[in-house]
N, C-alpha and C positions, 0 to 999 in steps of 0.2 A: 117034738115041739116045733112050733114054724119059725124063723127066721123073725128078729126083732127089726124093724126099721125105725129106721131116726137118719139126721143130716150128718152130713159128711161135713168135713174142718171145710173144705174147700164149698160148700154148698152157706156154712154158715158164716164165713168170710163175704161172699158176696151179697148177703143182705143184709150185713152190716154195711158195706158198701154202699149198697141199694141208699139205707137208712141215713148214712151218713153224708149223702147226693142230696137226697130231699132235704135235710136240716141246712143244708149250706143254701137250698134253691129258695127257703120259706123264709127263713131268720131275718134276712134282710124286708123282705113283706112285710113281716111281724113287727120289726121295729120299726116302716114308716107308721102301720099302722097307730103304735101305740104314739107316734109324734104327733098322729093327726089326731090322735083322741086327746091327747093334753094341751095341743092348741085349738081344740073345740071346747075343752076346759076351760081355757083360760079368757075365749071370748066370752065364753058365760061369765066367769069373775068380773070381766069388766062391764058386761050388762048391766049388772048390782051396781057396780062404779057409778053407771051413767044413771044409775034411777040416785045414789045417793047423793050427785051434783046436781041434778033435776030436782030435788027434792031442797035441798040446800037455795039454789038460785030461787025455786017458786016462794020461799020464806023471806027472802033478802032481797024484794023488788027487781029479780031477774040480775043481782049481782054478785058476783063472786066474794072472796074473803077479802081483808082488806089487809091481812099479813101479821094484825098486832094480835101478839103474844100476852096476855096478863100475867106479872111478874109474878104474882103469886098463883098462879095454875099449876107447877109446877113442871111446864113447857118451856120457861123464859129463856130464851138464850141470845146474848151479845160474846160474843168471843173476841171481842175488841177489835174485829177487823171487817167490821163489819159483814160479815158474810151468813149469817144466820142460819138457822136450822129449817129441815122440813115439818116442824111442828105447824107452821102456819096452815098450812091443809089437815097436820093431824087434827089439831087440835076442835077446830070448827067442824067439821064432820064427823066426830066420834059419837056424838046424838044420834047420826042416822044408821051408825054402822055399830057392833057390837064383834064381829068376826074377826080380829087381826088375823087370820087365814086368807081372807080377802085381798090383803094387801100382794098377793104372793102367785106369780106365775106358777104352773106347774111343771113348768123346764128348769125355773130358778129356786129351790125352797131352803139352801143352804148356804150362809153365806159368808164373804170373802173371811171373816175370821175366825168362822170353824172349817175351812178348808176349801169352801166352794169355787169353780173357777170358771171364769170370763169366758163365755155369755151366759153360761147357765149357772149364774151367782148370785144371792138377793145381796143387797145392800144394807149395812147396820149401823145406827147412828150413835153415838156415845156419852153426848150432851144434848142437854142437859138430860133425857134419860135418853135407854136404851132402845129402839124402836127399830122392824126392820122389816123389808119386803123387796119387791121387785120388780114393783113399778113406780113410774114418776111424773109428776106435773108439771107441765108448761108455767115455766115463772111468770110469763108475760100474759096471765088471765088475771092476776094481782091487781084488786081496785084498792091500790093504795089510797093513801089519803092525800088530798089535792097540795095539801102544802109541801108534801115532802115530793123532791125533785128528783131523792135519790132512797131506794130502799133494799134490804140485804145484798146492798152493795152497787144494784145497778141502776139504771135508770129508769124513773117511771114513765117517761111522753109516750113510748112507745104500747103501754098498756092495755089490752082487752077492756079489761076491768068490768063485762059486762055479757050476756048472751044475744041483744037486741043489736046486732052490727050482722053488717051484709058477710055471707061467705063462710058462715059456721060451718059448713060442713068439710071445710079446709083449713079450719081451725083446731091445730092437735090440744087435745085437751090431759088426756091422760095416759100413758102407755106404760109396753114392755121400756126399763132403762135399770141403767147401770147406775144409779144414784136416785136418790129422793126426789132431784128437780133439777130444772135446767133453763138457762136462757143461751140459747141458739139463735147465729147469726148466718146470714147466707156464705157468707166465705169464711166460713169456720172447717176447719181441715178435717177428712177424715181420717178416722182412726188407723194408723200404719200399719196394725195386725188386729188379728179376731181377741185375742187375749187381752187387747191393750186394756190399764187400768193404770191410768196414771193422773188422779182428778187433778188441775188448778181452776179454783174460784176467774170466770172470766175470760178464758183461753178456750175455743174451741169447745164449747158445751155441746155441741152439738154431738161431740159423740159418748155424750151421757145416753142418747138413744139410740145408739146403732150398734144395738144387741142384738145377733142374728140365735134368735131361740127357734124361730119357725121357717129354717129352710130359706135364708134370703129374705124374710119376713118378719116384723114383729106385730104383734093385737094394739092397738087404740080406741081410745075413745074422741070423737071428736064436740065441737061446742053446742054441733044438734042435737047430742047425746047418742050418735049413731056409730057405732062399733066395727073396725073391719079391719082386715091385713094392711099392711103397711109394707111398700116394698124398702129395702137398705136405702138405696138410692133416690128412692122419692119423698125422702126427710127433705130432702133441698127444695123440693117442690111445693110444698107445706106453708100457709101460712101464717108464721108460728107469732109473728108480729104485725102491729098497723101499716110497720113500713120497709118490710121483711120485703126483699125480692124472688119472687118464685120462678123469673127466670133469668138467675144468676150465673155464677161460673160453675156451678158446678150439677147444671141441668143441660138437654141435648142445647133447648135453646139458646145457653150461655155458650154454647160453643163446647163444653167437656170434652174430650176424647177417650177412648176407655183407656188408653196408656195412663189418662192422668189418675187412675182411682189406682188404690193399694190391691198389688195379686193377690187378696184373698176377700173384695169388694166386685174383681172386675168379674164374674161368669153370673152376677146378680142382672136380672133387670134392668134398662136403662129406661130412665125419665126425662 
């Protein structure tokens, strides 16, 4: 009978080797890949976003909501400190939307208290009910009501309240955030680490949005309902209010230096 041939220990070792060369050279490909495919996800979620703002303004004379909650919707919330809930967008756009899938990055879809963690954390609110996702609205497109000077908690002059103003397309409307909503001021400090989660109402909102889910990047939507990347650092440049500075301290033309950003802001982009 003739001689059986098969691999030797040492012939099968090395294509293991071999195998285990290539897994180490692909893996990392593979997983930008699958980032880029869920941040192409997730501009699409917020395409639907911008048709159901679009859709909402074209109904309401090209005006945003105007924040009130009816007590009996079972949306209502005063928590007595004035600080209010993100119902006031839930609530007004659940006519156009039906998906609370929608609400939800696809970097973020679990969140801070079943385990999820900062930046890839949705957001869960607990009053009056329980609501959650992982993106968030520009407080300051609120067409509050002219008599009120002050509304969950902050002030109204500075207000959008409207799509018919110069510059929408620098106007953030919707994005990737670590919270429901936020009002952002130009010298609002950025966040000390990528982890941080430490909300107070009025302090620094600003880094309600500087979620880095997409590589130095988060998705928006803007007031001309137009959709795109977002760099960390070009939140400052944004302007997110009527009297918001875009080139404050903490843009090239305020002078920034990259010492002044937190080491794990500064290999981002500068604006």
């Amino acid at each position: 009978m003739g001689s059986r041939k098969a691999f030797t220990l040492v012939e099968l070792l090395v294509v293991i080797a071999i195998i285990a060369l290539l897994m180490s050279i692909l893996m990392p490909a593979l997983s930008r890949v699958r980032k880029q495919a869920k941040s192409v996800i997730c501009q699409a979620n917020l395409k639907q976003w911008a048709l159901v703002f679009s859709m909402y303004t074209t109904d309401n004379n090209s005006y945003f909501m105007n924040g009130n909650v009816p007590k009996d919707s079972g949306y209502y919330w005063d928590g007595g400190d004035g600080g209010g809930m993100g119902s006031w967008w839930f609530l007004p756009l659940e006519v156009y939307h039906k998906e609370k899938e929608l609400r939800f990055c696809p970097m973020a879809t679990k969140t801070y208290q079943d385990g999820g963690q900062v930046p890839f954390a949705a957001w869960k609110t607990t009053a009056p009910t329980e609501d959650s996702g992982s993106y968030g609205t520009n407080g300051y497109i609120l067409n509050s009501p002219p008599e009120l000077d002050y509304q969950l908690g902050r002030p109204t002059i500075d207000n959008w309240r409207t799509i018919n103003v110069k510059g929408t397309g620098n106007i953030p409307l919707f994005t990737d955030a670590l919270w429901v909503d936020g009002w952002p001021e130009e010298y609002d400090q950025p966040a000390p680490a990528e982890i941080w989660w430490l909300d107070t109402i009025g302090v620094d909102e600003m880094r309600r949005f500087c979620s880095n889910r997409h590589n130095g990047f988060l998705n928006g939507v803007f007031c001309d309902f137009t959709v795109r990347p977002i760099g960390i650092k070009e939140l400052w440049t944004l302007k997110w209010h009527r009297r918001f500075e875009t080139n404050g301290e903490w843009t090239i033309a305020g002078g920034v230096k990259p010492t002044d950003w937190p080491e794990w802001m500064r290999p981002f982009r500068d604006y």
